[in-house]
N, CA, C and O atoms as a GROMACS GRO file, in nm:
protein
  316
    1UNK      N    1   1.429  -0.633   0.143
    1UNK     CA    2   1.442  -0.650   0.285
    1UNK      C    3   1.584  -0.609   0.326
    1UNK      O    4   1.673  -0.634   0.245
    2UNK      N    5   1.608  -0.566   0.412
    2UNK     CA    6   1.736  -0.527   0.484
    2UNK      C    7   1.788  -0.608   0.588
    2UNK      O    8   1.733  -0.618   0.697
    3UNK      N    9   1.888  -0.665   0.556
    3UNK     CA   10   1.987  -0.749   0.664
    3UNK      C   11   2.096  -0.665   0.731
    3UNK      O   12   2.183  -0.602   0.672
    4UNK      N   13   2.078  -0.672   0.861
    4UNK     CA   14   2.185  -0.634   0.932
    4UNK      C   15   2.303  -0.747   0.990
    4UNK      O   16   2.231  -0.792   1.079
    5UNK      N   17   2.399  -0.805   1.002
    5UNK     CA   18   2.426  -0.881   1.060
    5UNK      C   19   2.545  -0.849   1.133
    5UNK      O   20   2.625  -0.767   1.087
    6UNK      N   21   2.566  -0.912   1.253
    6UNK     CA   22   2.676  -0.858   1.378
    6UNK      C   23   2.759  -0.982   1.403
    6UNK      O   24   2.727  -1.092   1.449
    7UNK      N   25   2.898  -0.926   1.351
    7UNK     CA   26   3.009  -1.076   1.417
    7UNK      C   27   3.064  -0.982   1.526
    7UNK      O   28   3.062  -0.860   1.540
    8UNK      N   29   3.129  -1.120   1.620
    8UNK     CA   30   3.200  -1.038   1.711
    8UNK      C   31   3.276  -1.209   1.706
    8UNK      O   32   3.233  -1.306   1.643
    9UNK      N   33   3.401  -1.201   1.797
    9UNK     CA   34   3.508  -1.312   1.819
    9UNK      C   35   3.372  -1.426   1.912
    9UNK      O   36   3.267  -1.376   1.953
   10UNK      N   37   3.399  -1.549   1.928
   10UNK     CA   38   3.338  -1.631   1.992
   10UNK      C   39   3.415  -1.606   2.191
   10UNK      O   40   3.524  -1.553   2.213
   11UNK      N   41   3.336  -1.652   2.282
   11UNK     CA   42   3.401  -1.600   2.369
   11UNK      C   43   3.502  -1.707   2.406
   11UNK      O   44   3.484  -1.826   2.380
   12UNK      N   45   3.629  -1.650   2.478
   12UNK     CA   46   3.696  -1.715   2.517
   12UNK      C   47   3.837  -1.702   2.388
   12UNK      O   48   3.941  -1.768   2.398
   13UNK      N   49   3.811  -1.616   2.289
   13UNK     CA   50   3.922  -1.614   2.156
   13UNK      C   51   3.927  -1.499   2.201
   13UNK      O   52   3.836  -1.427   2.241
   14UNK      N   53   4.098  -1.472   2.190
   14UNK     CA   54   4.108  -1.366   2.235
   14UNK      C   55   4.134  -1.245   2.146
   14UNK      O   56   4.215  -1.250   2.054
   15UNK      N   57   4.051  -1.116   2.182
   15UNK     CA   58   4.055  -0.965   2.092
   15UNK      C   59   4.156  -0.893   2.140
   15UNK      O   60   4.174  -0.836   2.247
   16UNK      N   61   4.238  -0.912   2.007
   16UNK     CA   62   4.337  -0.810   2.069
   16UNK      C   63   4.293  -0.682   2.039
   16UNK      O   64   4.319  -0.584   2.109
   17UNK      N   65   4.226  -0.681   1.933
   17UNK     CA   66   4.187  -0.495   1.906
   17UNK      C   67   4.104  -0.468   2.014
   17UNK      O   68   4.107  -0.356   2.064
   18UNK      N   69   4.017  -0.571   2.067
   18UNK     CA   70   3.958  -0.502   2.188
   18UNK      C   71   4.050  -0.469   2.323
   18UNK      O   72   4.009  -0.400   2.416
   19UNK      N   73   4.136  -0.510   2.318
   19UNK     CA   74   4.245  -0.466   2.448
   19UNK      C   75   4.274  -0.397   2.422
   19UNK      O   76   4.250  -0.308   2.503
   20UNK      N   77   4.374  -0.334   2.259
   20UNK     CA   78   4.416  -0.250   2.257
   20UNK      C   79   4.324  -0.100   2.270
   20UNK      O   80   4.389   0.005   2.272
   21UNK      N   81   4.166  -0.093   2.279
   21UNK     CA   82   4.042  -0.044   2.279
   21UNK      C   83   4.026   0.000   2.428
   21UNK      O   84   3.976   0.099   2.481
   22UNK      N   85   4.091  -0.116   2.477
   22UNK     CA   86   4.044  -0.075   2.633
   22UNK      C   87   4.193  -0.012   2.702
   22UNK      O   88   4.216   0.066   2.795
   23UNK      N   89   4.257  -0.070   2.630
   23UNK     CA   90   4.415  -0.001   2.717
   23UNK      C   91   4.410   0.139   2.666
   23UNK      O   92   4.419   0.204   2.770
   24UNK      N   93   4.403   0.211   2.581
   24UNK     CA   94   4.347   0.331   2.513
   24UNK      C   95   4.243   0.400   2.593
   24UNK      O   96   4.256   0.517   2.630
   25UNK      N   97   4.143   0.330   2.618
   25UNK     CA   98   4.030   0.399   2.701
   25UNK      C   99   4.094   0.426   2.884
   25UNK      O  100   4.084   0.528   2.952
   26UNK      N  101   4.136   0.342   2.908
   26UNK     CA  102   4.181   0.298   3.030
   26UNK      C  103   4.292   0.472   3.041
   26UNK      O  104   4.290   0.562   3.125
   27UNK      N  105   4.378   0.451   2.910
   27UNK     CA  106   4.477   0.591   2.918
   27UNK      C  107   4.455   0.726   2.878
   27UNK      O  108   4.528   0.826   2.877
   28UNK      N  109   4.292   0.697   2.833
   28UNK     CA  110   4.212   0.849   2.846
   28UNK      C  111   4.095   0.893   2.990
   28UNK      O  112   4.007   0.978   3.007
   29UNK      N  113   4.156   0.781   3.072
   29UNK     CA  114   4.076   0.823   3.170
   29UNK      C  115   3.914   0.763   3.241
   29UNK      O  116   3.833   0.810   3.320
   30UNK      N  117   3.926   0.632   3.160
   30UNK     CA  118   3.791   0.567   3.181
   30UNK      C  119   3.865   0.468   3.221
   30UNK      O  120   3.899   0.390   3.131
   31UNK      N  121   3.892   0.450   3.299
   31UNK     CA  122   3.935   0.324   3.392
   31UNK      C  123   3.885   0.242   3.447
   31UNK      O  124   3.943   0.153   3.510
   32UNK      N  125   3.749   0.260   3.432
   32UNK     CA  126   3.608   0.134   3.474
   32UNK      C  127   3.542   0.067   3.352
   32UNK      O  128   3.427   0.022   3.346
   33UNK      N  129   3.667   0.069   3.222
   33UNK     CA  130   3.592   0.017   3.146
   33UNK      C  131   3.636  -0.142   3.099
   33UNK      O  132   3.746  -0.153   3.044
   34UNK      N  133   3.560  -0.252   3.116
   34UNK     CA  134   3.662  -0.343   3.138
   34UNK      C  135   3.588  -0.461   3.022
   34UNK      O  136   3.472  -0.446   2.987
   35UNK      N  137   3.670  -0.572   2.974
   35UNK     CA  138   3.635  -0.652   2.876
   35UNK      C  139   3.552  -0.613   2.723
   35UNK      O  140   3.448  -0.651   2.669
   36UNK      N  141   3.640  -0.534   2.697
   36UNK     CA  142   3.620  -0.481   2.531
   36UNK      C  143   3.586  -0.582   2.402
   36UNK      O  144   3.664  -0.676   2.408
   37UNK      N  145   3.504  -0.593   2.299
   37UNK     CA  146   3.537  -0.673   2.256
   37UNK      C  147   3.460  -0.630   2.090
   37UNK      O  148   3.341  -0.619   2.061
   38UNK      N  149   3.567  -0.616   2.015
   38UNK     CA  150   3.544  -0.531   1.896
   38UNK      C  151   3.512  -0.617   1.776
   38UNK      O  152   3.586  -0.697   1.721
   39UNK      N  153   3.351  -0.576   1.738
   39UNK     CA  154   3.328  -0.659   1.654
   39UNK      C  155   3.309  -0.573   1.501
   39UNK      O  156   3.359  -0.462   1.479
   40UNK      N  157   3.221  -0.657   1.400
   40UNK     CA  158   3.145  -0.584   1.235
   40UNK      C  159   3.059  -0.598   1.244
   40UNK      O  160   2.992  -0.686   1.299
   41UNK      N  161   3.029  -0.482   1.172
   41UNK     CA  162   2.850  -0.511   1.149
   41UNK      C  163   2.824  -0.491   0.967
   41UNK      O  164   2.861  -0.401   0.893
   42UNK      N  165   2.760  -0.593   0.944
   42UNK     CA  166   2.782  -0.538   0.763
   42UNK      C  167   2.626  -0.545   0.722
   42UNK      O  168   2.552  -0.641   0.743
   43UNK      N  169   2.587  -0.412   0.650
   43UNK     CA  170   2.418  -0.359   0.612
   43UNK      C  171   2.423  -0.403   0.442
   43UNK      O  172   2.504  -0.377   0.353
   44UNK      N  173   2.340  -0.453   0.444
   44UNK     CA  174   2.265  -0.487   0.296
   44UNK      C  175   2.106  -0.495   0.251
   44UNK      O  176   2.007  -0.529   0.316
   45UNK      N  177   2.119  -0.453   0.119
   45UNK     CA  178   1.941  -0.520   0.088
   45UNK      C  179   1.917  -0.612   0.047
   45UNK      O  180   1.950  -0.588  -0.069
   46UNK      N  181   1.881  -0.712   0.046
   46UNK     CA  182   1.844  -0.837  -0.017
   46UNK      C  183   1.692  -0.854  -0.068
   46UNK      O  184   1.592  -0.863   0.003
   47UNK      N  185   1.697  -0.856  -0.172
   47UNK     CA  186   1.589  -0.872  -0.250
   47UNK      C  187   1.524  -1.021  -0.194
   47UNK      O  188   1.598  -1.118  -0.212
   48UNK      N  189   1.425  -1.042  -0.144
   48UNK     CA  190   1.343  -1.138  -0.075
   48UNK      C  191   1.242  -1.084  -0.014
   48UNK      O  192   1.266  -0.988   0.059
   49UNK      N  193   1.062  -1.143  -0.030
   49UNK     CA  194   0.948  -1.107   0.011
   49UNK      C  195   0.987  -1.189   0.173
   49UNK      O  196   0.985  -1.125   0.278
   50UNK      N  197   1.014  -1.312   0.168
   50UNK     CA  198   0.936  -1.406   0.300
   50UNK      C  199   1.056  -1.406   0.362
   50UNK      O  200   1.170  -1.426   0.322
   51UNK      N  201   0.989  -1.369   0.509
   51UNK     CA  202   1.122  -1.324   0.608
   51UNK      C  203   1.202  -1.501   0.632
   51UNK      O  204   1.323  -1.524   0.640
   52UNK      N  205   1.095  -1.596   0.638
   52UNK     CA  206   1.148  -1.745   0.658
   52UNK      C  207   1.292  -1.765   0.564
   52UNK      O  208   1.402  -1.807   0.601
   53UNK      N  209   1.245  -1.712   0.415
   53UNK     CA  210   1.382  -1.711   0.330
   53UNK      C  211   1.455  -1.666   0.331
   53UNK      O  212   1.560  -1.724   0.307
   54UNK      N  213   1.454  -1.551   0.355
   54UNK     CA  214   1.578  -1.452   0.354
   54UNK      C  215   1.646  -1.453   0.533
   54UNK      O  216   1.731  -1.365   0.548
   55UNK      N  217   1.628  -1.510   0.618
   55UNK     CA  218   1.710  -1.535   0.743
   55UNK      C  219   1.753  -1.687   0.665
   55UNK      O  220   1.868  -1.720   0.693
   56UNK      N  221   1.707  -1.749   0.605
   56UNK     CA  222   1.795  -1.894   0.595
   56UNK      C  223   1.918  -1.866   0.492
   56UNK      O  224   2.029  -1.917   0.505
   57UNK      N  225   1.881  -1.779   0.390
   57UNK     CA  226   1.994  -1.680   0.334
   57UNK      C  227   2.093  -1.632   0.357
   57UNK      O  228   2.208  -1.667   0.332
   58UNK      N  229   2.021  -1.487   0.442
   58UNK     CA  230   2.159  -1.465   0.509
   58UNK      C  231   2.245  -1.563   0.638
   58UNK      O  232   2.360  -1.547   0.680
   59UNK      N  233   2.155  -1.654   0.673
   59UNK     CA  234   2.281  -1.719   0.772
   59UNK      C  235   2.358  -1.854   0.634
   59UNK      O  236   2.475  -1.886   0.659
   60UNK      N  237   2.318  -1.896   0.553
   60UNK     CA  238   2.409  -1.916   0.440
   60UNK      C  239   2.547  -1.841   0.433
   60UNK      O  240   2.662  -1.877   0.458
   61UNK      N  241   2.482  -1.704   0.382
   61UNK     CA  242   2.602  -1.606   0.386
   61UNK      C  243   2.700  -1.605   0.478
   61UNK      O  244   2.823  -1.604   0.466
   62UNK      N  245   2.638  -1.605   0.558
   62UNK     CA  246   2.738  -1.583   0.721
   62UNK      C  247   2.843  -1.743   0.707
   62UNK      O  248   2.960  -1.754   0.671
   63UNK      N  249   2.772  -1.818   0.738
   63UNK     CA  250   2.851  -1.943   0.709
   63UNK      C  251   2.949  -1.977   0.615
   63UNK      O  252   3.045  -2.046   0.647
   64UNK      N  253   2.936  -1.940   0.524
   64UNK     CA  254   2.996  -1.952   0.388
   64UNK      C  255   3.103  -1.875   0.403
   64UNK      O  256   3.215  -1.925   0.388
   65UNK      N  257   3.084  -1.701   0.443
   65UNK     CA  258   3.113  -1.592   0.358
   65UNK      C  259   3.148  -1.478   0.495
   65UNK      O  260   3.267  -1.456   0.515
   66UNK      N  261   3.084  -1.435   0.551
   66UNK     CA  262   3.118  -1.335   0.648
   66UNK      C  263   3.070  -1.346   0.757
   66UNK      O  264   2.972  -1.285   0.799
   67UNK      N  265   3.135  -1.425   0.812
   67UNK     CA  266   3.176  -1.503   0.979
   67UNK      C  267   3.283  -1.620   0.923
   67UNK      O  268   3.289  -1.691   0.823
   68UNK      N  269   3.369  -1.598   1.051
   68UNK     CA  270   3.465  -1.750   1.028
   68UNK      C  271   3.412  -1.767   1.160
   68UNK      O  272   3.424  -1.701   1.264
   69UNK      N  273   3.308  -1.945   1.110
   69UNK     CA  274   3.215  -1.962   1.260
   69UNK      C  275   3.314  -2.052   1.324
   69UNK      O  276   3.249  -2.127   1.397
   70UNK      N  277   3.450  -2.082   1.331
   70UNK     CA  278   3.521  -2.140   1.423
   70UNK      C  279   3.572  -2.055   1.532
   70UNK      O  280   3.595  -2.094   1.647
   71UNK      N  281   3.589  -1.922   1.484
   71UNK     CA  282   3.635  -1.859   1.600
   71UNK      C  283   3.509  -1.734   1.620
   71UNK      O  284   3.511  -1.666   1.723
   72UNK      N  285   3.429  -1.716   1.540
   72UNK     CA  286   3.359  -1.586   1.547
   72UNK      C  287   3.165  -1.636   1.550
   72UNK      O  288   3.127  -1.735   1.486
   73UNK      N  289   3.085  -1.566   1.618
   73UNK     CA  290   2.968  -1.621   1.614
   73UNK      C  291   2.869  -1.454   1.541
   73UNK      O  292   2.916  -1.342   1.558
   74UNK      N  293   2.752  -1.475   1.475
   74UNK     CA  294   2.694  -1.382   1.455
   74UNK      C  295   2.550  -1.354   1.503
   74UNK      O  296   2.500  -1.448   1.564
   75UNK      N  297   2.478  -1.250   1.488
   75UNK     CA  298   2.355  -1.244   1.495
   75UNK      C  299   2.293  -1.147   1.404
   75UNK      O  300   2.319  -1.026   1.399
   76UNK      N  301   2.190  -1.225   1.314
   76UNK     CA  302   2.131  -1.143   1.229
   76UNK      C  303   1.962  -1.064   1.246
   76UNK      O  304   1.854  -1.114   1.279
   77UNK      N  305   1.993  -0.948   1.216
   77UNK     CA  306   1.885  -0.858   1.209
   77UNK      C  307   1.812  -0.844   1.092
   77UNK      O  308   1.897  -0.798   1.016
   78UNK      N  309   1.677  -0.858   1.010
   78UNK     CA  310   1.616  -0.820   0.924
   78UNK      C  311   1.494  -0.707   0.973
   78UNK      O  312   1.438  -0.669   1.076
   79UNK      N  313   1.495  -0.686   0.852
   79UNK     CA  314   1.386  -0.513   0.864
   79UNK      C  315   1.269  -0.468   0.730
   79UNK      O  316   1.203  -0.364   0.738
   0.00000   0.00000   0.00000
């Protein structure tokens, strides 16, 4: 099965790479582009038949391992 999973900052923590994303965009000329906010996305296969298991899995992972859920929230995709 294939896990996709997406962190981005929780709202209200502030991205600086996303400012620096938008002050950049802003100085190439897109000046309507406003509240940037730069996240990961990390692809894997995980060996698991039952979709019930392998989402309680990967949000394990996430918890544990790739998300820091104090400042960052995720959402996972399987396929």
């Amino acid at each position: 099965m294939r896990a996709k999973v997406h962190v981005f900052l929780k709202p209200g923590v502030l991205d600086v790479q996303g400012k620096a994303v938008e002050h950049a965009l802003h100085g190439l000329g897109w000046t309507g582009v406003e509240h940037v906010r730069v996240g990961k996305t990390i692809e894997f296969d995980l060996a698991a038949e039952d979709r019930a298991a392998a989402e309680t899995e990967v949000k394990a992972m996430c918890d544990k391992l790739l998300a820091n859920t104090v400042i960052e929230s995720y959402r996972v995709e399987l396929a």
